[in-house]
FIKOLDO-741217 format. One record per atom (N, C-alpha, C, O): residue number from 1; atom name; x, y, z. Coordinates in steps of 0.1 Angstrom, whole numbers, always signed. Atoms other than C-alpha are relative to their C-alpha. Layout:
<atoms>
<atom guke="NUM" vexkol="CA" c1="X" c2="Y" c3="Z"/>
...
</atoms>
This chain:
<atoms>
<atom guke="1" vexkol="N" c1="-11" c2="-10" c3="+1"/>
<atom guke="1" vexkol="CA" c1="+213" c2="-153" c3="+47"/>
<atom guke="1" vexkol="C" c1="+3" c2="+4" c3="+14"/>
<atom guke="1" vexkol="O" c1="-6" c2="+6" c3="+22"/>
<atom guke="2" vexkol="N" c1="-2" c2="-3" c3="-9"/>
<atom guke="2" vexkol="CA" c1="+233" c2="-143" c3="+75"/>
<atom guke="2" vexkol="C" c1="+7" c2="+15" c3="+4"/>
<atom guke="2" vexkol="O" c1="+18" c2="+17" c3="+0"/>
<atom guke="3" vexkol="N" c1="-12" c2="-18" c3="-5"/>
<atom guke="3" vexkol="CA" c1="+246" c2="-103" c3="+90"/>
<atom guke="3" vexkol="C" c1="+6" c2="-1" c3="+4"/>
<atom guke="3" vexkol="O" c1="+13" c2="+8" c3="+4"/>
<atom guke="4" vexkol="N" c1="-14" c2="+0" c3="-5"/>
<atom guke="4" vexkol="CA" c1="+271" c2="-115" c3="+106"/>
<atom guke="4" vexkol="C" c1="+11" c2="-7" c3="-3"/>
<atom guke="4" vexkol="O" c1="+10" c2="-19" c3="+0"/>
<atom guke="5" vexkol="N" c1="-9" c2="+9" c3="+5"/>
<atom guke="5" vexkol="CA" c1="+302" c2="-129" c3="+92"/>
<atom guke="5" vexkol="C" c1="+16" c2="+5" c3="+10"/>
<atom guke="5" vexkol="O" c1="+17" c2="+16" c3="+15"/>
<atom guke="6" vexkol="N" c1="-12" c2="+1" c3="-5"/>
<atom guke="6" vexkol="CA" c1="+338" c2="-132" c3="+108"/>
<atom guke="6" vexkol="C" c1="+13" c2="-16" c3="-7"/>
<atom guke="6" vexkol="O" c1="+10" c2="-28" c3="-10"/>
<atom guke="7" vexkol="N" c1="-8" c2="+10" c3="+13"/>
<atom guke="7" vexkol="CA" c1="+369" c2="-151" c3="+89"/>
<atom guke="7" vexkol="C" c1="+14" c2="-1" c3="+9"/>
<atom guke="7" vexkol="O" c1="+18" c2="+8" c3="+16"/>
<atom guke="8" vexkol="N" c1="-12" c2="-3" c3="-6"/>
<atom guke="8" vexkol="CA" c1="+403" c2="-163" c3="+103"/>
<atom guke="8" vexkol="C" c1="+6" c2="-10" c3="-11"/>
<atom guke="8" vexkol="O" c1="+0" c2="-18" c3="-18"/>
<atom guke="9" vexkol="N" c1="-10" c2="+7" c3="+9"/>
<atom guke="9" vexkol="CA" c1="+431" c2="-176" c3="+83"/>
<atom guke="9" vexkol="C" c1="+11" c2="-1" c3="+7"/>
<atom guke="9" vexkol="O" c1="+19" c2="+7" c3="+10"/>
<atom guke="10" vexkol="N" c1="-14" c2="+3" c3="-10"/>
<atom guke="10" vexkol="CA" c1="+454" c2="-196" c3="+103"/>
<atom guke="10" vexkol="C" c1="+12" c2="-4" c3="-11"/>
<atom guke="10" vexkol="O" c1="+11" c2="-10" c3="-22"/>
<atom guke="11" vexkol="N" c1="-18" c2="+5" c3="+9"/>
<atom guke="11" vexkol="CA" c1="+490" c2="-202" c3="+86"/>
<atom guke="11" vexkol="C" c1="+0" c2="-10" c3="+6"/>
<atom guke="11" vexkol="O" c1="-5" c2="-10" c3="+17"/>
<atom guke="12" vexkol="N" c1="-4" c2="+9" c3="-4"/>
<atom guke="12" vexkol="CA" c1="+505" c2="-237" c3="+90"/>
<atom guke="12" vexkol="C" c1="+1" c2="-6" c3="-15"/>
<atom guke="12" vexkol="O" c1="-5" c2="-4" c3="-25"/>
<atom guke="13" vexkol="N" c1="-4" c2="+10" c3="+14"/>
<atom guke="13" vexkol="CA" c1="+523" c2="-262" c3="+67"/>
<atom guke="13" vexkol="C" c1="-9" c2="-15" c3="-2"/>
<atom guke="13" vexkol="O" c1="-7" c2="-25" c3="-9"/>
<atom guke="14" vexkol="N" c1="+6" c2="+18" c3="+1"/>
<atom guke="14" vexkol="CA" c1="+496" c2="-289" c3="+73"/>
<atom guke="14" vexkol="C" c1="-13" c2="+7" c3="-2"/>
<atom guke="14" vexkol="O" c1="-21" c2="+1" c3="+6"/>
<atom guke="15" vexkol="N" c1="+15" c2="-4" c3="+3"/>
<atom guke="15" vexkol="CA" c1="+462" c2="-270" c3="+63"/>
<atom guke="15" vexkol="C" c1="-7" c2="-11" c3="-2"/>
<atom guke="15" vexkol="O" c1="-17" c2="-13" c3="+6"/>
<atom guke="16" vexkol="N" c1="+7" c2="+16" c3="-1"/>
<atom guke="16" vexkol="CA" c1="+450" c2="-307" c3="+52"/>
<atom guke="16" vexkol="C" c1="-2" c2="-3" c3="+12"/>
<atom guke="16" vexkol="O" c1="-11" c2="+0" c3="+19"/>
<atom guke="17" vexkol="N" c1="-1" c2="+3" c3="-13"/>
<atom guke="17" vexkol="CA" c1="+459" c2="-323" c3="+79"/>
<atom guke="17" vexkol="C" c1="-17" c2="+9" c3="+15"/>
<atom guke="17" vexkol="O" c1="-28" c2="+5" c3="+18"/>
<atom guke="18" vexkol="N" c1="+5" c2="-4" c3="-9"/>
<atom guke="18" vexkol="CA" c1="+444" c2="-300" c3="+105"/>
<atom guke="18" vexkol="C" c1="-19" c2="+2" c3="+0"/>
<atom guke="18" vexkol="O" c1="-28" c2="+0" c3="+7"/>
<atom guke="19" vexkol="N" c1="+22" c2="-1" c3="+0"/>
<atom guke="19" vexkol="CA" c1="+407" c2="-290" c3="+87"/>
<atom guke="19" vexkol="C" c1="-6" c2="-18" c3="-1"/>
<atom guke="19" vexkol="O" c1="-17" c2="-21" c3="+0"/>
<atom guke="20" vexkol="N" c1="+8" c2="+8" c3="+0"/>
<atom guke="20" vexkol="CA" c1="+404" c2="-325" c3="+83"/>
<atom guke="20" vexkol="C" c1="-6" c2="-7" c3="+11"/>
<atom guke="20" vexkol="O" c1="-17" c2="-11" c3="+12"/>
<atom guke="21" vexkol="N" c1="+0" c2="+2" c3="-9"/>
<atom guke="21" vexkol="CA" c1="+407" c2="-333" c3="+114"/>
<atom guke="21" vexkol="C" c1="-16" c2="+8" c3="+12"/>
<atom guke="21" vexkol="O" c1="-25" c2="+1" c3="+18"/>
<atom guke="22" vexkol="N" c1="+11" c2="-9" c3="-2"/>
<atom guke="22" vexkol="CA" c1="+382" c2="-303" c3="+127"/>
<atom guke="22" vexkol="C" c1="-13" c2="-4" c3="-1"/>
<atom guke="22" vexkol="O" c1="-21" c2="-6" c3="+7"/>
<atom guke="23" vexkol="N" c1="+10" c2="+1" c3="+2"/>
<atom guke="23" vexkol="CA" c1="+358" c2="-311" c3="+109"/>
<atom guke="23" vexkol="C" c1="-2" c2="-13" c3="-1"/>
<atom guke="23" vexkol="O" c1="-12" c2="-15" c3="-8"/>
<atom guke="24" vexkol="N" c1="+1" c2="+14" c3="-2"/>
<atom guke="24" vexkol="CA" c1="+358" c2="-347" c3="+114"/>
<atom guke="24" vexkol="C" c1="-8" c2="-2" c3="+12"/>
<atom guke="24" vexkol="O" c1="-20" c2="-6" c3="+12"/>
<atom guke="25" vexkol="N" c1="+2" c2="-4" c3="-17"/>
<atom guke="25" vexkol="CA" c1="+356" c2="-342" c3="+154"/>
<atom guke="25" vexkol="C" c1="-15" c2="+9" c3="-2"/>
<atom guke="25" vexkol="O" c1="-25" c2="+4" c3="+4"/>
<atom guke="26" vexkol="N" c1="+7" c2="-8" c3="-2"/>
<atom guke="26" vexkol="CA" c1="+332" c2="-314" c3="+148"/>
<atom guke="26" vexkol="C" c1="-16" c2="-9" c3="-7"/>
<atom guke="26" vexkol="O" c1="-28" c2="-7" c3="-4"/>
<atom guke="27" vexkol="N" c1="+10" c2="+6" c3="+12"/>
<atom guke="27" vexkol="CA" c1="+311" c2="-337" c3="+122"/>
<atom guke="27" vexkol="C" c1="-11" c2="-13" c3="+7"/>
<atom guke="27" vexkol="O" c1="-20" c2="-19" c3="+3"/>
<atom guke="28" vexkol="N" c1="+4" c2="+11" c3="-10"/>
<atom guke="28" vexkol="CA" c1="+302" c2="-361" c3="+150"/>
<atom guke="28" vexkol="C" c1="-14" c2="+9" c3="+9"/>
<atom guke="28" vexkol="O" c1="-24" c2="+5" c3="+14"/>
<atom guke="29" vexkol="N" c1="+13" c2="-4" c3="-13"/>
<atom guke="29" vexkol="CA" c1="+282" c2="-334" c3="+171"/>
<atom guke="29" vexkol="C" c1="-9" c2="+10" c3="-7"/>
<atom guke="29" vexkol="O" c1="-18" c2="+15" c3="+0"/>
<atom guke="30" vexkol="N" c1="+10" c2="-7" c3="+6"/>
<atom guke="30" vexkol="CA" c1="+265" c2="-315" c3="+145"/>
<atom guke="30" vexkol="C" c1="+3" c2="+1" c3="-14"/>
<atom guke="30" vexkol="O" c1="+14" c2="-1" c3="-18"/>
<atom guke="31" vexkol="N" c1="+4" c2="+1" c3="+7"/>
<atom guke="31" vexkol="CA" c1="+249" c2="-311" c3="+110"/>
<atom guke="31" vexkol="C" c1="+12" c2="+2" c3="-9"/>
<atom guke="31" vexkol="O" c1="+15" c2="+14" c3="-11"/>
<atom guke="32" vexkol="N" c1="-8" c2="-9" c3="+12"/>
<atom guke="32" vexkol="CA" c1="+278" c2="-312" c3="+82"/>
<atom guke="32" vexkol="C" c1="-2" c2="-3" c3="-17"/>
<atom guke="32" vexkol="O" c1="-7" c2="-13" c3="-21"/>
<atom guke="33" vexkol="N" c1="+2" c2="+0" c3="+10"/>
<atom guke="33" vexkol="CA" c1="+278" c2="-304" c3="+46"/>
<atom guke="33" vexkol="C" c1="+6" c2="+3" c3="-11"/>
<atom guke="33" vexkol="O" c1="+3" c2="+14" c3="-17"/>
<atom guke="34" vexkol="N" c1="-13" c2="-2" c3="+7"/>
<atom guke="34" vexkol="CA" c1="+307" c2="-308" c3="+21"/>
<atom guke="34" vexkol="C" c1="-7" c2="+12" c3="-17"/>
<atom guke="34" vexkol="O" c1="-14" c2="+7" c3="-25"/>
<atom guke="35" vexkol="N" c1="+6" c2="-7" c3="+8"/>
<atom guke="35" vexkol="CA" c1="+297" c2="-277" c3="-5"/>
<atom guke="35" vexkol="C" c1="+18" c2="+7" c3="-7"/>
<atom guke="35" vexkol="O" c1="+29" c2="+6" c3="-2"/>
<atom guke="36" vexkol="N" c1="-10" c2="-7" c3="+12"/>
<atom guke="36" vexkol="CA" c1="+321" c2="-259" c3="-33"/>
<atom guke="36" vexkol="C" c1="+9" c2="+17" c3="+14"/>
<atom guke="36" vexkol="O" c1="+21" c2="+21" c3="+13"/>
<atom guke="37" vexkol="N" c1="-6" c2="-7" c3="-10"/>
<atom guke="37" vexkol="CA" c1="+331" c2="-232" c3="-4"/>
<atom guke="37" vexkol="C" c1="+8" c2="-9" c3="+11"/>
<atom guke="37" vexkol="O" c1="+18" c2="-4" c3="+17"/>
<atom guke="38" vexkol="N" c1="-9" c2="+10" c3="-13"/>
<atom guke="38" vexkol="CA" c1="+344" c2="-262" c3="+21"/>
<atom guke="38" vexkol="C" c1="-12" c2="-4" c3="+6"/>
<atom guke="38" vexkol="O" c1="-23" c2="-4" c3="+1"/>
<atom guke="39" vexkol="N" c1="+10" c2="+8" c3="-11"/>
<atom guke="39" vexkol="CA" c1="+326" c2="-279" c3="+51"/>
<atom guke="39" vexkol="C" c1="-7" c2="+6" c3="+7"/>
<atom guke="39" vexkol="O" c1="-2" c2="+13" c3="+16"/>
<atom guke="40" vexkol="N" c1="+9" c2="-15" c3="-5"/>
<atom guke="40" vexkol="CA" c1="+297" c2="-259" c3="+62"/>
<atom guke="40" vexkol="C" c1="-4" c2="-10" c3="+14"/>
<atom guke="40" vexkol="O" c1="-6" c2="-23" c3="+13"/>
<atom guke="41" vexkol="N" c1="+1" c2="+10" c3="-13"/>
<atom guke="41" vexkol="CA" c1="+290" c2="-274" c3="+99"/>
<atom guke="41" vexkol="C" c1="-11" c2="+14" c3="+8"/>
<atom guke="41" vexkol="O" c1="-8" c2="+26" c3="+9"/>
<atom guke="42" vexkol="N" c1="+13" c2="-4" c3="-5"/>
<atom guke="42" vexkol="CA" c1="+254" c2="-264" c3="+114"/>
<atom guke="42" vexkol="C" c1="+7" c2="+0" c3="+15"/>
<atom guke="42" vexkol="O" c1="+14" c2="-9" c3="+19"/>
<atom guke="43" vexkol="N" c1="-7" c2="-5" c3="-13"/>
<atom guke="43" vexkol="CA" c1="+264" c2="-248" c3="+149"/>
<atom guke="43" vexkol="C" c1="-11" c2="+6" c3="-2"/>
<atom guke="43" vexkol="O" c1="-11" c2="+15" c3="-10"/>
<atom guke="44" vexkol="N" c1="+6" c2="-10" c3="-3"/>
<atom guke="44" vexkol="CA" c1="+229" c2="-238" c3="+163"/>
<atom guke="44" vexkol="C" c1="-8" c2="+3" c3="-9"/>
<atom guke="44" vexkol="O" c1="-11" c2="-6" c3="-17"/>
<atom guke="45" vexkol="N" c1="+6" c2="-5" c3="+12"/>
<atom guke="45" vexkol="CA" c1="+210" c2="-217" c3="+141"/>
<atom guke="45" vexkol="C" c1="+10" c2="+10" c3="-6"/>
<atom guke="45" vexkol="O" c1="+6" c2="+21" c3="-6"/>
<atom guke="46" vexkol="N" c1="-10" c2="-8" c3="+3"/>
<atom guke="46" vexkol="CA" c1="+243" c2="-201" c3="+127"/>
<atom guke="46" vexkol="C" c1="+9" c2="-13" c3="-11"/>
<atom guke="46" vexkol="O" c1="+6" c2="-23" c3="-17"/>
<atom guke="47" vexkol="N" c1="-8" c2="+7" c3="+15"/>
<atom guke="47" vexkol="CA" c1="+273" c2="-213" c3="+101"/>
<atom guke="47" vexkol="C" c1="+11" c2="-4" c3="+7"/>
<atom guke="47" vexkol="O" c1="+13" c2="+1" c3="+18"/>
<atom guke="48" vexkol="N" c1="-16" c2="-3" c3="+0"/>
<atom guke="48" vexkol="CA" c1="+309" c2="-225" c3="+103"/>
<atom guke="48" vexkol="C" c1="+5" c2="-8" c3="-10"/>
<atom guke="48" vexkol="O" c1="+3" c2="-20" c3="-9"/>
<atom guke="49" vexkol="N" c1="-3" c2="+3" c3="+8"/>
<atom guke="49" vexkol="CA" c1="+326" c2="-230" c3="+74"/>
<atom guke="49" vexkol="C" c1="+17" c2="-2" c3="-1"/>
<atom guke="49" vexkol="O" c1="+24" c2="+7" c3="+2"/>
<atom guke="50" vexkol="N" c1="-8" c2="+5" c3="+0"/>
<atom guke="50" vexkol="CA" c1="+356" c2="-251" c3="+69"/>
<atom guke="50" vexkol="C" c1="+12" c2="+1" c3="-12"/>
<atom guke="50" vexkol="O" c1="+10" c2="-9" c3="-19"/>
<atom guke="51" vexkol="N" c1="-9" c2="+2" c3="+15"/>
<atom guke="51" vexkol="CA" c1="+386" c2="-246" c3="+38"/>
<atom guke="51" vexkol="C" c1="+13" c2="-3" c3="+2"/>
<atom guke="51" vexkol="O" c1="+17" c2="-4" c3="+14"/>
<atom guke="52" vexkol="N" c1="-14" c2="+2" c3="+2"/>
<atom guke="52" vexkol="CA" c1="+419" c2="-251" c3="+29"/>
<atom guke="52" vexkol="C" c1="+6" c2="+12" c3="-11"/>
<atom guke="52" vexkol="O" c1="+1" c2="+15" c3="-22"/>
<atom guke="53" vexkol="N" c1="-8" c2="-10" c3="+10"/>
<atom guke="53" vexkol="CA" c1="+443" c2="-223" c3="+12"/>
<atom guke="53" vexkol="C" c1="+14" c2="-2" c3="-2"/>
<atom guke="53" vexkol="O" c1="+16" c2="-5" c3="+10"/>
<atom guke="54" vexkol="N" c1="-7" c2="+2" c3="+5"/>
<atom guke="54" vexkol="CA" c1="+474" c2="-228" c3="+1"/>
<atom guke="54" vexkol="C" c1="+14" c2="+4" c3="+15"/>
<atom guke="54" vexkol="O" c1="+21" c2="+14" c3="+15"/>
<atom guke="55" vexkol="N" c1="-1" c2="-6" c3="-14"/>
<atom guke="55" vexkol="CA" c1="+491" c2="-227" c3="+38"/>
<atom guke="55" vexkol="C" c1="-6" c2="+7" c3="+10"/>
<atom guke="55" vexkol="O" c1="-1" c2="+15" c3="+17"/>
<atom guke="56" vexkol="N" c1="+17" c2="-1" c3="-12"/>
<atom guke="56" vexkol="CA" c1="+458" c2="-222" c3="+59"/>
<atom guke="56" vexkol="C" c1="-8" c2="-7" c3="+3"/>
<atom guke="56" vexkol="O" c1="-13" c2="-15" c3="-5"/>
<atom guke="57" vexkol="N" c1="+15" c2="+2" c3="-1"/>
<atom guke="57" vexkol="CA" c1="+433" c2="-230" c3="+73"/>
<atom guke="57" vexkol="C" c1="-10" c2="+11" c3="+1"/>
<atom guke="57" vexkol="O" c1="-10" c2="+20" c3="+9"/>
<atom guke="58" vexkol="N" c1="+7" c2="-12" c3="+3"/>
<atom guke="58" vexkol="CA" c1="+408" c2="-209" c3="+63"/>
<atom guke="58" vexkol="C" c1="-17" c2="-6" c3="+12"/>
<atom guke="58" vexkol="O" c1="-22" c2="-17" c3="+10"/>
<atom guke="59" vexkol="N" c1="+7" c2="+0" c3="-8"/>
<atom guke="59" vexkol="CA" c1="+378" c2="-206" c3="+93"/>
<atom guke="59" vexkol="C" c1="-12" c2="+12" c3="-2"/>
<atom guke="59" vexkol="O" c1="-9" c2="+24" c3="-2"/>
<atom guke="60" vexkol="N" c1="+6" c2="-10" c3="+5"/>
<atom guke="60" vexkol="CA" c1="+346" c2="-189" c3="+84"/>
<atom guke="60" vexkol="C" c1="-14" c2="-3" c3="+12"/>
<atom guke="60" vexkol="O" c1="-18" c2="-14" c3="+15"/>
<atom guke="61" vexkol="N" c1="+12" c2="-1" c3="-8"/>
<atom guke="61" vexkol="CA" c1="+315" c2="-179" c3="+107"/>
<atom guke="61" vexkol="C" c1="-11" c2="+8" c3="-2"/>
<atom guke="61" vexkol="O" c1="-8" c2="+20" c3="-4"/>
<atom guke="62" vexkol="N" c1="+11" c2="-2" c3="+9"/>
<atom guke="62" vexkol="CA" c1="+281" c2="-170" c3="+96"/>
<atom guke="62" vexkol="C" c1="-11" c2="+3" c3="+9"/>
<atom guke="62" vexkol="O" c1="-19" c2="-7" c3="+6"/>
<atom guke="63" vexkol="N" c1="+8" c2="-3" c3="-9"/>
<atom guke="63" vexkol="CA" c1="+254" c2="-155" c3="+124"/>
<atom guke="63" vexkol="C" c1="-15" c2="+11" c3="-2"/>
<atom guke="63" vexkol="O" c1="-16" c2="+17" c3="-13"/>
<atom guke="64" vexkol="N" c1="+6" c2="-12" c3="+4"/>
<atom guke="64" vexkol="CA" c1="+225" c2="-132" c3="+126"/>
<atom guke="64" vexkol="C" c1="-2" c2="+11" c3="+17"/>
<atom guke="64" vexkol="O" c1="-10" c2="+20" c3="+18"/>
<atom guke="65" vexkol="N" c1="+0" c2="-7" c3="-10"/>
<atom guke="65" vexkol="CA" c1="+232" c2="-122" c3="+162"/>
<atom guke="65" vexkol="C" c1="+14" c2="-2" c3="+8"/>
<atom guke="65" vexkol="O" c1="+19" c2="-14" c3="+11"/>
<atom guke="66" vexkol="N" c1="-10" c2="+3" c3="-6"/>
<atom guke="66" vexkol="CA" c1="+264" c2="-114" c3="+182"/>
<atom guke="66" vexkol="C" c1="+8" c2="-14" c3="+13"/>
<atom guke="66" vexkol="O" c1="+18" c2="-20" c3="+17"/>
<atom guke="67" vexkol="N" c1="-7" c2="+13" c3="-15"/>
<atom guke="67" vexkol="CA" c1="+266" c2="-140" c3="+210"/>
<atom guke="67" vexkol="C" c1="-3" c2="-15" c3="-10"/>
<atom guke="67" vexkol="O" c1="+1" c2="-25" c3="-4"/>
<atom guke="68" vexkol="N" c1="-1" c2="+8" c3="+7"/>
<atom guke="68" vexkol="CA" c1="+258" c2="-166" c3="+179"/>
<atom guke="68" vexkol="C" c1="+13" c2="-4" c3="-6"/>
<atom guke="68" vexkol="O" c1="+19" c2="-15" c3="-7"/>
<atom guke="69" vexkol="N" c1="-10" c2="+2" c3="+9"/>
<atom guke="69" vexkol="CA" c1="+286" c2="-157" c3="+158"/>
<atom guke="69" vexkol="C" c1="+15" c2="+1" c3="+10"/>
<atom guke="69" vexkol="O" c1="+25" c2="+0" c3="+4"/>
<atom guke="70" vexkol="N" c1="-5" c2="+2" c3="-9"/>
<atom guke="70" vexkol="CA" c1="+306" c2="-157" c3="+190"/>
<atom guke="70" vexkol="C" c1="+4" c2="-13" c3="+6"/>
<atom guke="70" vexkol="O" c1="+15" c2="-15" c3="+13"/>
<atom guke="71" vexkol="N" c1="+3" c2="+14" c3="-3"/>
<atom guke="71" vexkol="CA" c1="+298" c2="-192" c3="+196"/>
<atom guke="71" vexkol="C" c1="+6" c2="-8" c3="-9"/>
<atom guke="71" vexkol="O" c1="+14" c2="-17" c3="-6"/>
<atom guke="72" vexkol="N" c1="-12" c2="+9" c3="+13"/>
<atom guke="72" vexkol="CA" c1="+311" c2="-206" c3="+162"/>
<atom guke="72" vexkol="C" c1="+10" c2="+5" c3="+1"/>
<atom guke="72" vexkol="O" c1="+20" c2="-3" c3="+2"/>
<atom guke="73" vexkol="N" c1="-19" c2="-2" c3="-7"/>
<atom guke="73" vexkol="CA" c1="+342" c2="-187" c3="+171"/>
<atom guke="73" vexkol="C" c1="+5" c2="-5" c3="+5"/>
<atom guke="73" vexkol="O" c1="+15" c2="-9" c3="+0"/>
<atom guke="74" vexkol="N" c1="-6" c2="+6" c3="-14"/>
<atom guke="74" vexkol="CA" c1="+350" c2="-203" c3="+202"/>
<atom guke="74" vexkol="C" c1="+0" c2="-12" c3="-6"/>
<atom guke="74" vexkol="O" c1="+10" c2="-18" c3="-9"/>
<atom guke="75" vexkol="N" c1="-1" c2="+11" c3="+8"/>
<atom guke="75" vexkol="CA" c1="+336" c2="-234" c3="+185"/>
<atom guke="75" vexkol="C" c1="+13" c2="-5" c3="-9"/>
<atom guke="75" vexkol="O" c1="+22" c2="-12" c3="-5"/>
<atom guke="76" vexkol="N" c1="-12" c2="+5" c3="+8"/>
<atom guke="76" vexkol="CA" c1="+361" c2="-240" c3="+159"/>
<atom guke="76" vexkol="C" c1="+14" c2="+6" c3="+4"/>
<atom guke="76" vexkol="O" c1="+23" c2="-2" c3="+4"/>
<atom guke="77" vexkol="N" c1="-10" c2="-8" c3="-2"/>
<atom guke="77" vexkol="CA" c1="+388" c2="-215" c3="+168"/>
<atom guke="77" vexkol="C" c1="+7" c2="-12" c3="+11"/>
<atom guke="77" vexkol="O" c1="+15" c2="-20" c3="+7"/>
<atom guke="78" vexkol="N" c1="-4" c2="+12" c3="-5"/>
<atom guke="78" vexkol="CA" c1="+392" c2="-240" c3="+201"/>
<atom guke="78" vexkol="C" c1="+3" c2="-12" c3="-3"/>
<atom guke="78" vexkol="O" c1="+14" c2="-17" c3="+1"/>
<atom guke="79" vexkol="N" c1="-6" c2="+8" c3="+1"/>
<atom guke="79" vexkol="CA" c1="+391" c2="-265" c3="+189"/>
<atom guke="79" vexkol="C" c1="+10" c2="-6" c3="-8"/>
<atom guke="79" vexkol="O" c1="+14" c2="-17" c3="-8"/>
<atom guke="80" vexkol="N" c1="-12" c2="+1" c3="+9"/>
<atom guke="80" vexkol="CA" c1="+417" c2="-263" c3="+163"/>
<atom guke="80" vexkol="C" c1="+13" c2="+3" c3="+7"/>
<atom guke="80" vexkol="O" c1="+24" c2="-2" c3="+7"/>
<atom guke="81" vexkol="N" c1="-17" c2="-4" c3="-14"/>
<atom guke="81" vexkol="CA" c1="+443" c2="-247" c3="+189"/>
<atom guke="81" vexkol="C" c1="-2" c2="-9" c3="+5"/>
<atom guke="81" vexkol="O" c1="+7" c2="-14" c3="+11"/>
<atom guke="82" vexkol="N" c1="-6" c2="+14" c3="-12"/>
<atom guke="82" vexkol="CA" c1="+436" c2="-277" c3="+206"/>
<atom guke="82" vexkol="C" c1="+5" c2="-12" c3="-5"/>
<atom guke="82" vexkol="O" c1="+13" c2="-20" c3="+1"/>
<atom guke="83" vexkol="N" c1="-6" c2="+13" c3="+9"/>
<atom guke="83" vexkol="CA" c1="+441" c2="-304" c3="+179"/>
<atom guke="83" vexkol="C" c1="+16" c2="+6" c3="-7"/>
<atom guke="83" vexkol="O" c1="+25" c2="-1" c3="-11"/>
<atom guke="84" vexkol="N" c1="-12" c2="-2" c3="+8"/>
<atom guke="84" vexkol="CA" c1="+470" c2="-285" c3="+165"/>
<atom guke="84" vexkol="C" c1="+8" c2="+10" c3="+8"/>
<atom guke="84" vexkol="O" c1="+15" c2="+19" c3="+4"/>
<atom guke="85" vexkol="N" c1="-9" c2="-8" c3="-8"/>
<atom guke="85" vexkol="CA" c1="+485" c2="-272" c3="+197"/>
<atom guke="85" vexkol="C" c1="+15" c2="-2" c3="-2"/>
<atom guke="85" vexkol="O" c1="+23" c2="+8" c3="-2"/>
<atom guke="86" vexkol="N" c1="-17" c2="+4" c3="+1"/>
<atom guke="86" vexkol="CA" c1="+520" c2="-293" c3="+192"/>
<atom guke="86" vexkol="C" c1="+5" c2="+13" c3="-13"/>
<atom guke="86" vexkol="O" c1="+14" c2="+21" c3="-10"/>
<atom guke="87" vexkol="N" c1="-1" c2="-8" c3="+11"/>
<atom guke="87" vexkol="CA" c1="+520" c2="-271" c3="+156"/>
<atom guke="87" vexkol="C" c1="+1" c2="+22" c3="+7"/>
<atom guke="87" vexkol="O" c1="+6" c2="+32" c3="+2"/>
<atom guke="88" vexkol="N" c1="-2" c2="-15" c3="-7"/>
<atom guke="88" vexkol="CA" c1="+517" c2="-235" c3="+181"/>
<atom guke="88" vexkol="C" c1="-13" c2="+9" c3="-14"/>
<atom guke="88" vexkol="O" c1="-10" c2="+20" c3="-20"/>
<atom guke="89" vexkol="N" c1="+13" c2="-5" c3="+9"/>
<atom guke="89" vexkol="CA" c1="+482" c2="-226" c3="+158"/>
<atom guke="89" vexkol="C" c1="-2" c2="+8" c3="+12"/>
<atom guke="89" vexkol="O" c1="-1" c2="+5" c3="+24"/>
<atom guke="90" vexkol="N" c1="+8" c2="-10" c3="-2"/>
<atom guke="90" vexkol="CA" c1="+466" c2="-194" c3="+164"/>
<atom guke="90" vexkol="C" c1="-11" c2="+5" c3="-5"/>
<atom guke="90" vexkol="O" c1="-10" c2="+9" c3="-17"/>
<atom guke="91" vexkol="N" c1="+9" c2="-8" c3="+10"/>
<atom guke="91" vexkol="CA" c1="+434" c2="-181" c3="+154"/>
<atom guke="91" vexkol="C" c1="-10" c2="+11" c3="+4"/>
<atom guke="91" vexkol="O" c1="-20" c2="+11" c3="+12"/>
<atom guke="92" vexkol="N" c1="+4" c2="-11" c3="-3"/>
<atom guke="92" vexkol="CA" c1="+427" c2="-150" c3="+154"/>
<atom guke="92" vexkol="C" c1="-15" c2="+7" c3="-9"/>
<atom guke="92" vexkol="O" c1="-16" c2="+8" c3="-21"/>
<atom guke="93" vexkol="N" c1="+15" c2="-9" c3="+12"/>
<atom guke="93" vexkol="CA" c1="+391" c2="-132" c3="+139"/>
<atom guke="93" vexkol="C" c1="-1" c2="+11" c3="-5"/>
<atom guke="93" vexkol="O" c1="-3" c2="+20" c3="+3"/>
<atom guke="94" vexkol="N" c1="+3" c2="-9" c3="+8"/>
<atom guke="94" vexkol="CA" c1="+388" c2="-107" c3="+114"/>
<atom guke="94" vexkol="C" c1="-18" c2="+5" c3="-3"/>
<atom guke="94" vexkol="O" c1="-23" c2="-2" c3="-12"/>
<atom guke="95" vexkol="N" c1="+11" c2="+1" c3="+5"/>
<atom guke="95" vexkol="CA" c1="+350" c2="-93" c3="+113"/>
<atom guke="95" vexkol="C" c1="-3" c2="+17" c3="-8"/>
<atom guke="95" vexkol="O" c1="-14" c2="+19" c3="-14"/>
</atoms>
């Protein structure tokens, strides 16, 4: 179990598209694991969880110490503004 959680929900008309993408790239450099919440991707000793919503991408991070859950931020939040820069993606954190 983890105390730290933080969540972003990017808007965009290609939510497919873009988490598959993510977590494809991401799936290459660390532990991933397709579960009933989305694509849970081992970052560390920490979480990052991958979904789709109905125009989002839904971006979830899972820590038990600040500069961890920091790290899965930057982790995925980057690199999704970078695969889906042409699209003008933002993602912002909610914790």
């Amino acid at each position: 179990m983890y105390s730290l959680t933080s969540r972003a929900d990017v808007a965009t008309e290609r939510p497919e598209r873009w988490a598959k993408q993510l977590v494809s790239h991401l799936g290459h450099k660390v532990a991933r694991e397709k579960t009933d919440r989305g694509d849970e991707l081992s970052i560390g000793d920490a979480l990052g969880v991958v979904s789709v919503t109905p125009g989002a991408v839904v971006l979830e991070a899972y820590a038990n110490d600040p500069e961890m859950l920091a790290r899965v931020e930057d982790v995925l939040g980057r690199h999704l503004e970078r695969f889906a820069e042409k699209d003008g993606l933002k993602v912002t954190w909610s914790r």
